[in-house]
Structure formats: structure tokens, C-alpha cells
MIGUFI-159703 format. One record per residue (C-alpha): residue number from 0; y, x, z. Coordinates in nm, 4 decimals. Layout:
i  py  px  pz
NUM  Y  X  Z
...
REM end
This chain:
i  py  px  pz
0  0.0000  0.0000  0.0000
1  0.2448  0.2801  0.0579
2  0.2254  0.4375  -0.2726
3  0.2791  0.0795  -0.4304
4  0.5484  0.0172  -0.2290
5  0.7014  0.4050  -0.2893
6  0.6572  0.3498  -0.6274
7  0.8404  0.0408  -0.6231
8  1.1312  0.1691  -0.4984
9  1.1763  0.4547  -0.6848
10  1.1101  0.2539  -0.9997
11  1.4314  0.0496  -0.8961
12  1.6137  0.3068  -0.7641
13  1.5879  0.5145  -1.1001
14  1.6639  0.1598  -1.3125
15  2.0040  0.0995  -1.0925
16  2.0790  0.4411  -1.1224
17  2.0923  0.4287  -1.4830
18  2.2148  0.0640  -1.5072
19  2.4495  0.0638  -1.2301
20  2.6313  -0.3128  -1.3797
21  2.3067  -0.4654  -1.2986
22  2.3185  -0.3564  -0.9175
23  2.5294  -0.6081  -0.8278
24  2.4787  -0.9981  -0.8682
25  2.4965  -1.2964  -0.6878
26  2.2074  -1.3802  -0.4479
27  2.0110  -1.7025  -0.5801
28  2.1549  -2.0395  -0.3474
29  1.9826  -2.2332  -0.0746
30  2.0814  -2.5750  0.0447
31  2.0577  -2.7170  0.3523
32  2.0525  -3.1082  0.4306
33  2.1160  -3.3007  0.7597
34  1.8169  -3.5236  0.8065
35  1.7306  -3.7268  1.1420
36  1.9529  -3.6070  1.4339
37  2.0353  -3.2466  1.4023
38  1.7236  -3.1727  1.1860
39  1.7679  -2.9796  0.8573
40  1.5807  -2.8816  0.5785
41  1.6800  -2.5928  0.3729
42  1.5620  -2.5477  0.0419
43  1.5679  -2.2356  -0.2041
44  1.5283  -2.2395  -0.5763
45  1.1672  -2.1431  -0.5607
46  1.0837  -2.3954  -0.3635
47  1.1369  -2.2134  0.0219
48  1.1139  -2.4504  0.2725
49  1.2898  -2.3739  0.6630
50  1.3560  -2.6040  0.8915
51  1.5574  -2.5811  1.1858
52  1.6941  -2.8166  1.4795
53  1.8955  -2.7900  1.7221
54  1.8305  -2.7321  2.1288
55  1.8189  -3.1309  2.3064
56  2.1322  -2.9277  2.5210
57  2.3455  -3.0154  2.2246
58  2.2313  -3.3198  2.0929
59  1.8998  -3.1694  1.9204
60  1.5476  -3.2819  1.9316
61  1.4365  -2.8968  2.0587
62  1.0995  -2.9417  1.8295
63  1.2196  -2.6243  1.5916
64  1.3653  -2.2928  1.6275
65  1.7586  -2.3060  1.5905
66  1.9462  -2.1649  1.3151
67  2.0755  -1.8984  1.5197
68  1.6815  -1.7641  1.6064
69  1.6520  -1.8002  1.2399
70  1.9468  -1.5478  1.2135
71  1.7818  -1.2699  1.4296
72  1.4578  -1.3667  1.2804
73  1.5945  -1.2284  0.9586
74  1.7833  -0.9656  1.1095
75  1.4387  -0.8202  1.2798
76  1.2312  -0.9326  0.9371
77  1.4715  -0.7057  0.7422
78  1.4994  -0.4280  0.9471
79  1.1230  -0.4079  0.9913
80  1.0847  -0.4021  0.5958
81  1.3240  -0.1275  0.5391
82  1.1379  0.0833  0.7603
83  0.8246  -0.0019  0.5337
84  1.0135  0.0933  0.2190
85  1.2156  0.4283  0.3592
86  0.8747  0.4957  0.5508
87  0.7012  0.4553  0.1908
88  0.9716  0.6643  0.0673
89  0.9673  0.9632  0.2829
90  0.5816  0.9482  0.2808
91  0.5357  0.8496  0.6169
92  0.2273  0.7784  0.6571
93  0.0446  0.5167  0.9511
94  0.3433  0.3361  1.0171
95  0.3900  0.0977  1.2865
96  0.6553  -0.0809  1.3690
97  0.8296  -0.3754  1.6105
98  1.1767  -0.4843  1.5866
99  1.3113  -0.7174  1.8617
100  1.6493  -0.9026  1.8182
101  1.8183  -1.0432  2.0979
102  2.1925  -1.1218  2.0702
103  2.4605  -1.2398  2.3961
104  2.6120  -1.5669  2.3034
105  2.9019  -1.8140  2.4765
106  2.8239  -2.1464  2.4258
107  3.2157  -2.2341  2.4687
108  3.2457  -2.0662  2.0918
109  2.9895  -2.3145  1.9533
110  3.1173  -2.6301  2.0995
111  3.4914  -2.6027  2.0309
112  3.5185  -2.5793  2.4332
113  3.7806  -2.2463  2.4219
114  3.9389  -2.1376  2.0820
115  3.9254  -1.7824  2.2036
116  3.5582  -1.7368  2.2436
117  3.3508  -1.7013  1.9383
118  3.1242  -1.9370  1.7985
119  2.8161  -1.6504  1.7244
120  2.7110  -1.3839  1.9071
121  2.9252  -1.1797  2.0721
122  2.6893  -0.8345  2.0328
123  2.3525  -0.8207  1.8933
124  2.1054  -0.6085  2.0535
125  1.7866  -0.4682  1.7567
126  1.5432  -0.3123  1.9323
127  1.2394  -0.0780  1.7359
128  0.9246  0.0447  1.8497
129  0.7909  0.2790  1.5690
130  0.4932  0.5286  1.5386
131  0.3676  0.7117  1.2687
132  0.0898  0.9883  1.1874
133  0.2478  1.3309  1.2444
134  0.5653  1.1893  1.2873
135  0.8095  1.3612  1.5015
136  0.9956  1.1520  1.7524
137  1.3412  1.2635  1.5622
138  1.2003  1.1286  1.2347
139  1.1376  0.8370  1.3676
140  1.4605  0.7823  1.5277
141  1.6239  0.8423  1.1793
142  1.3747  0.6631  1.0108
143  1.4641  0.3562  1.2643
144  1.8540  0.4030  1.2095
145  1.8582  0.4408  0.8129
146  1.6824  0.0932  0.8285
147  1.9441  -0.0789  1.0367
148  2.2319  0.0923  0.8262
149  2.0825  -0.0143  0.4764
150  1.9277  -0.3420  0.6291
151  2.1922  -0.6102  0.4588
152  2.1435  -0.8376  0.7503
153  2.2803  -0.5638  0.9974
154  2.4805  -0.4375  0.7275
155  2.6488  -0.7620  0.6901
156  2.6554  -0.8635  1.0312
157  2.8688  -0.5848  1.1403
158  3.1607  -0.6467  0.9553
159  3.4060  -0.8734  0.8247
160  3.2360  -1.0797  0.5527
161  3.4872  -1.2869  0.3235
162  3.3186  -1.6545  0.3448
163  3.4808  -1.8741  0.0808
164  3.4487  -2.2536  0.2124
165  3.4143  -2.5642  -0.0648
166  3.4019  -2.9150  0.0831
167  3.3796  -3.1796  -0.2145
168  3.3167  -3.4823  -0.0768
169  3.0114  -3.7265  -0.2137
REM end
């Protein structure tokens, strides 16, 4: 698996280096829709299904995992695979690893409660456990940082993101 997935990258790598307009693009759309209470279903174009709701705190049901845990679900998701590609990539072989993602939150944000306190997380917290044959602890600590850097999740996360809002209404 580690030779496919070296191979891969470097195949794509190589490409974008030589066709560097066709690096950039806009990421395919998902759309989410309010159904019963504070459940929603969001679709992608290839048919992905997620489905979140909301704790019964705030009006949800509390029978699915909020949008927010679906946030540092994809924050540890995407960390953990660019560890598999750069670990593919450096030819580091036997590689384990665990990301945990916990984030410090003020529910005053959320709720409108005090304008000065933010509605997400205030820091978020990404936590990796890696081993690897022969690796040295100081390879694995780079190994574990150059994933968070280059993880677009992180990446994006830690700064200022422009976010264009549309509201047409039906």
C-alpha cells in the first residue's frame, strides 16, 4: 500500500508541477437541508450522505454527532491521511498513527448570548500518536508537524478564511 500510495503522490506532484493552472480549482459543493427539528442531511455530488443533529441542550434530538464533532472529525481524518501520504513519501515504513481532536468552546458564541465571544472554538487542541519501523523519535515529530501544516483542515482553520454568504430566498 505504501508504494501505491508514494506513487500516487509523486505522480500528482510531477503533473501540478508541470501544469501548475490546474492546481487550483474549486472544491465540488455539498448541500445541507433542515429536516425534522435540528436534523440535517448533507449531500455531495457523488452521492455522500452525513447527517448531523444537534445536542437536546439546544433544541436537538442528541441521536447524531453535531456538526462541530463533524469538524474535528475531519480535522483528525485529514491529518491522519497526510501522515499516510508524507509517511509514503519519505518511505516510512510500519506506520501507525492516532490523531485526537479536541477543541475549547463558549457556548455564549453559539447562541447569540455575548457578541464578544465567538461562535466556534476558541483553540483547537490535535493530538498524534505515531510509530514507525526504524523511525527516530525526531522524524516522527516532523513527520507529525508537516501533516498538520499541509493538512487543509488545519491549514484552513488557522487563519482568516474569506466566506462569501448568498441568501436567495425560495
Amino acid at each position: 500500500m505504501t508504494d501505491a500510495i508514494r506513487a500516487a503522490v509523486e505522480s500528482a506532484s510531477a503533473y501540478l508541477t508541470e501544469h501548475p493552472d490546474e492546481a487550483a480549482y474549486t472544491d465540488s459543493a455539498v448541500t445541507a437541508v433542515l429536516g425534522d427539528g435540528l436534523h440535517v442531511r448533507v449531500t455531495g455530488p457523488a452521492g455522500e450522505l452525513l447527517e448531523t443533529d444537534m445536542p437536546a441542550a439546544v433544541g436537538g434530538s442528541g441521536t447524531g454527532a453535531s456538526p462541530g464533532w463533524f469538524f474535528r472529525a475531519s480535522l483528525a481524518a485529514c491529518v491522519a491521511s497526510l501522515v499516510g501520504m508524507r509517511a509514503a513519501q519519505l518511505g516510512i515504513e510500519g506506520i501507525s498513527c492516532e490523531v485526537e481532536v479536541d477543541s475549547a468552546s463558549d457556548d455564549r458564541g453559539i447562541l447569540g448570548i455575548d457578541p464578544s465571544v465567538p461562535a466556534g472554538p476558541a483553540s483547537i487542541r490535535i493530538g498524534l500518536r505515531l510509530s514507525a519501523d526504524d523511525a527516530a523519535p525526531a522524524d516522527l515529530e516532523a513527520l507529525g508537524r508537516w501533516s498538520v501544516e499541509h493538512c487543509p483542515v488545519s491549514e484552513a482553520a488557522g487563519r482568516a478564511v474569506p466566506v462569501d454568504v448568498d441568501v436567495t430566498p425560495a
